[in-house]
Every structure is written in C-alpha cells, then in structure tokens.
N, CA and C of each residue as an Amber inpcrd file, in Angstrom:
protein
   234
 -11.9130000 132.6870000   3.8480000 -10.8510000 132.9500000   2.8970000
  -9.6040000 132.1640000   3.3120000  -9.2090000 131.4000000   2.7310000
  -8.0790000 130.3310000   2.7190000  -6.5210000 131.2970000   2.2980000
  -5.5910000 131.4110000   3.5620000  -4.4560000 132.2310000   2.8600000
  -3.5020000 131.1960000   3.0100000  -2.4430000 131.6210000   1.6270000
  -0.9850000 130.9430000   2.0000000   0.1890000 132.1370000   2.3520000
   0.4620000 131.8840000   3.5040000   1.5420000 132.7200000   3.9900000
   3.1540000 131.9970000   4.0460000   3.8930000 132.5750000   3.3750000
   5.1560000 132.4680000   3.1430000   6.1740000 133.2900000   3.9210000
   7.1380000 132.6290000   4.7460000   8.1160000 133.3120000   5.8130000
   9.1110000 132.3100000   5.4810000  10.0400000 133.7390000   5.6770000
  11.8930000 133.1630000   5.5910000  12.0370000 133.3300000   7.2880000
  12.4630000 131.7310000   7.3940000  12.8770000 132.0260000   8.9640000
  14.4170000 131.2660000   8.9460000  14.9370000 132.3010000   9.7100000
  16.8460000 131.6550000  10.3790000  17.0600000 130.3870000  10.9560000
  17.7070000 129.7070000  10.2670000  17.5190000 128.1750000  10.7650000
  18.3990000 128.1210000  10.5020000  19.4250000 127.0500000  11.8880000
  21.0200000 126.6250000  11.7740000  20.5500000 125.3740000  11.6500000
  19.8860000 124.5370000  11.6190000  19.7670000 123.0450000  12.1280000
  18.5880000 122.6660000  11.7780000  18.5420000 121.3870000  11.6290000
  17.5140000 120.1170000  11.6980000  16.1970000 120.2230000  12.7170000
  17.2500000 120.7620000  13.8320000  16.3080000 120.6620000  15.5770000
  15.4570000 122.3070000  14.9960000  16.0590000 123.1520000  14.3820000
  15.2450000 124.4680000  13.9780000  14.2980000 124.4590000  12.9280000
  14.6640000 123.7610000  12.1060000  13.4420000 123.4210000  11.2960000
  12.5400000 122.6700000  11.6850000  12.8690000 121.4900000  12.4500000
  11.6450000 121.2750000  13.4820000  10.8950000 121.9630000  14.3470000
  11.5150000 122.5930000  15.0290000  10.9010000 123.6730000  16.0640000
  10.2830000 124.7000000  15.3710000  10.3060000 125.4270000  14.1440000
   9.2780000 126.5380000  13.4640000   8.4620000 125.5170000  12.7910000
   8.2280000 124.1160000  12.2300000   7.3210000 123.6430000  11.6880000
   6.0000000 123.5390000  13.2060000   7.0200000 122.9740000  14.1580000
   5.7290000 122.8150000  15.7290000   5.1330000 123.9790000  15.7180000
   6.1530000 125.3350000  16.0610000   5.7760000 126.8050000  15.9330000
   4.4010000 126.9420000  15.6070000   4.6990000 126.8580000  13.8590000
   3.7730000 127.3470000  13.1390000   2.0380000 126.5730000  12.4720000
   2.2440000 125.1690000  13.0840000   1.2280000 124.2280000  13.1470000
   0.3880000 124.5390000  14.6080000   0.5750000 124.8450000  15.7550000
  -0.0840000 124.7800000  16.6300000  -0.8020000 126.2090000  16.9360000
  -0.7670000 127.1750000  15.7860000  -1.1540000 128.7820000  15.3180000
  -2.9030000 128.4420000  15.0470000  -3.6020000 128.7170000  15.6540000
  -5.3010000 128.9620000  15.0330000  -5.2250000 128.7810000  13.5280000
  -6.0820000 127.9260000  13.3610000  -6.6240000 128.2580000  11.7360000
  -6.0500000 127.4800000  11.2710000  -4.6780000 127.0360000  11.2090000
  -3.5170000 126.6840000  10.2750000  -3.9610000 125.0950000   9.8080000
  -4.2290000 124.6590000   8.6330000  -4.4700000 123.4750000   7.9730000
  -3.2390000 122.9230000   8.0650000  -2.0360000 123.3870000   7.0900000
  -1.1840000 123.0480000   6.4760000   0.2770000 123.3020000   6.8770000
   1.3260000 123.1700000   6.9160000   2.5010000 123.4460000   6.9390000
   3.8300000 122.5280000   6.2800000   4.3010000 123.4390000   6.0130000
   5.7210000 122.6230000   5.1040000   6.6600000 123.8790000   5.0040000
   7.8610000 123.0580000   4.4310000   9.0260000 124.0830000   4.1510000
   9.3240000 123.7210000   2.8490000  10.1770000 124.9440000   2.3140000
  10.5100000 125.2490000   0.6490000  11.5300000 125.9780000   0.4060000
  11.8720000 126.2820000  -0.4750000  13.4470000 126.7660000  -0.9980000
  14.0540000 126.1390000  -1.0450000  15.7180000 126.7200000  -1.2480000
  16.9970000 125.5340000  -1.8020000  17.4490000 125.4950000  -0.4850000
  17.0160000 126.2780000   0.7920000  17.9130000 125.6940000   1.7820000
  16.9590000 124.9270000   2.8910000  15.8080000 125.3360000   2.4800000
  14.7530000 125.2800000   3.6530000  14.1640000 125.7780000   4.7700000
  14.3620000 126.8760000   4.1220000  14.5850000 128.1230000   5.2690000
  13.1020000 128.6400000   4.9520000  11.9760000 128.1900000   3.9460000
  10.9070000 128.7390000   3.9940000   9.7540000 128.3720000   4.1390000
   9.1810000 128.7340000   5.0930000   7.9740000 127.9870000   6.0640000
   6.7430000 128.7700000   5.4290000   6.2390000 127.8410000   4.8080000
   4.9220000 127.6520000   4.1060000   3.6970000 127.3790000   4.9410000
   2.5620000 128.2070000   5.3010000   1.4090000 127.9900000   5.8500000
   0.0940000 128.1300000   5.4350000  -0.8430000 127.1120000   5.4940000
  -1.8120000 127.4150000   4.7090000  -3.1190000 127.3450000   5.4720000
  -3.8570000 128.0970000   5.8920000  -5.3490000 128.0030000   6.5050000
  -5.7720000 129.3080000   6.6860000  -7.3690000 129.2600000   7.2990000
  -8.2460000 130.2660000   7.1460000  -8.4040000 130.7040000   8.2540000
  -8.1490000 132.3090000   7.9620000  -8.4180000 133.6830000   9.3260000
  -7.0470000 133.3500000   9.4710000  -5.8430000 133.1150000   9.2100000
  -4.8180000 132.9220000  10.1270000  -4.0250000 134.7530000  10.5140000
  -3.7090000 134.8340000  12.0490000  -3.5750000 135.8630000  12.4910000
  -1.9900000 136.0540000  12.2090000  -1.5750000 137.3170000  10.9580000
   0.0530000 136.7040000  10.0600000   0.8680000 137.2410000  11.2900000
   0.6380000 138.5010000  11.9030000   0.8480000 139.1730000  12.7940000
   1.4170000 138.3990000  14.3690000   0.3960000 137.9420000  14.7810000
   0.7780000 136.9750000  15.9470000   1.6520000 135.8920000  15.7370000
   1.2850000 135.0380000  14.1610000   2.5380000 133.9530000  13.8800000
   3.6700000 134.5230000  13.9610000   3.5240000 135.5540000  13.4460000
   5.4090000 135.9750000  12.7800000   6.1650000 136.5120000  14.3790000
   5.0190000 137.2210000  15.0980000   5.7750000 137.4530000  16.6360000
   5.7060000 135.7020000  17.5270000   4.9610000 135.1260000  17.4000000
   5.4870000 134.0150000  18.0420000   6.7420000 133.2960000  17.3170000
   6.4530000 133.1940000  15.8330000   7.6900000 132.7410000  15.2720000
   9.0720000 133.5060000  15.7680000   9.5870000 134.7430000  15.9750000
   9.7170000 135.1850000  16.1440000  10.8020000 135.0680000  17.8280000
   9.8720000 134.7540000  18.4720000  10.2490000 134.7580000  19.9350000
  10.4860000 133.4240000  20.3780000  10.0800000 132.0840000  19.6700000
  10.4780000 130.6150000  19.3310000  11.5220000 130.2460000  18.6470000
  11.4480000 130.9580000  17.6860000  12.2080000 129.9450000  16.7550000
  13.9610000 131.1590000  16.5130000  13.5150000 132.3710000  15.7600000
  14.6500000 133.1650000  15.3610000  14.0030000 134.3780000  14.2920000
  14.6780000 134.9580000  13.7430000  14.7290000 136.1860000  12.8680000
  13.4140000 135.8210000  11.8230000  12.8820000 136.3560000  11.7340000
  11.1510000 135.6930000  10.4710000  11.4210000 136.8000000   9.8140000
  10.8270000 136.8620000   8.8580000  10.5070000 137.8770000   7.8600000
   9.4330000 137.5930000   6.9440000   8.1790000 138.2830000   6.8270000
   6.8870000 137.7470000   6.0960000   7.3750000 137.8790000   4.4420000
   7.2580000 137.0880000   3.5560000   7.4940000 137.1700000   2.3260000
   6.1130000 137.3720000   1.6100000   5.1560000 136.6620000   1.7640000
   3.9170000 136.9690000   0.7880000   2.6730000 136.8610000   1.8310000
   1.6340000 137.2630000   1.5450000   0.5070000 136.6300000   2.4150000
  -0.0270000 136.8050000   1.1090000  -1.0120000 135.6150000   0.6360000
  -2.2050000 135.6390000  -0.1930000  -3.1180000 134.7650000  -0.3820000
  -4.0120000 134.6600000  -1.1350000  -5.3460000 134.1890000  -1.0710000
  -5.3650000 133.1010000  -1.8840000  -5.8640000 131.4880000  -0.9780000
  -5.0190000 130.4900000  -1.7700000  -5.9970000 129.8120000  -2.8970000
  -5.5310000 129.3850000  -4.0060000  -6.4270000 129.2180000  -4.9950000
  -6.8380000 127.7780000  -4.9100000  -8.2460000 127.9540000  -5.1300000
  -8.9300000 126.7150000  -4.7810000  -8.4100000 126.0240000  -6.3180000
  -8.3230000 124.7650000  -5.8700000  -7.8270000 123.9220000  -6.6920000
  -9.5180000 122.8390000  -7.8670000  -9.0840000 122.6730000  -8.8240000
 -10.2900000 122.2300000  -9.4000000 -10.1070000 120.2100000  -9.3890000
C-alpha cells in the first residue's frame, strides 16, 4: 500500500528546509519527497509501509515542531 503523508514542519530557513527534506528521505520505505504550500513549510512523503510515527518523532528531534496533517492511500495513477 503506497501512502502519501503530509506534515507541517517549523522552518526558519533554507538550511531547514534542507535538513527535513534529508530527514525525511533517509526514513524506510520512502520513494518520494518534496515540499508544498505558500510558504513551504509542507513536507510531502510518498512510499510504502512508511512508519508515520517514527518519521514524525525523528522529524521531530532533527528538524523542529511537526505536526501530521493527512496520512493516506496514494492513488495509483493511470
């Protein structure tokens, strides 16, 4: 099952949005990563089995303040 998980993480800087993209790419499972919103404060992840729990506490203890916004089931594309 392929999920996309969506987190608002606290970012002052350039060097912080770098550092939760490393974060959250070197997580088991994880295919995909990018950021979204109007400020860029939202770290987009996409792969299978990913453990949301362990990201968001490593995010968490790396990067700054996380907060899980969606976890769901990503739609296969045709």
């Amino acid at each position: 099952m392929t999920q996309k998980i969506v987190m608002k993480v606290q970012m002052n800087s350039e060097k912080c949005q770098t550092k939760a993209l490393k974060v959250a790419a070197i997580a088991d499972s994880v295919y995909t990563v990018g950021l979204e919103g109007a400020e860029k404060d939202e770290v987009v992840v996409i792969g299978e089995g990913v453990n949301v729990v362990k990201l968001i506490t490593t995010m968490r203890k790396k990067v700054g303040h996380t907060i899980a916004i969606s976890v769901a089931e990503e739609k296969k594309r045709d």
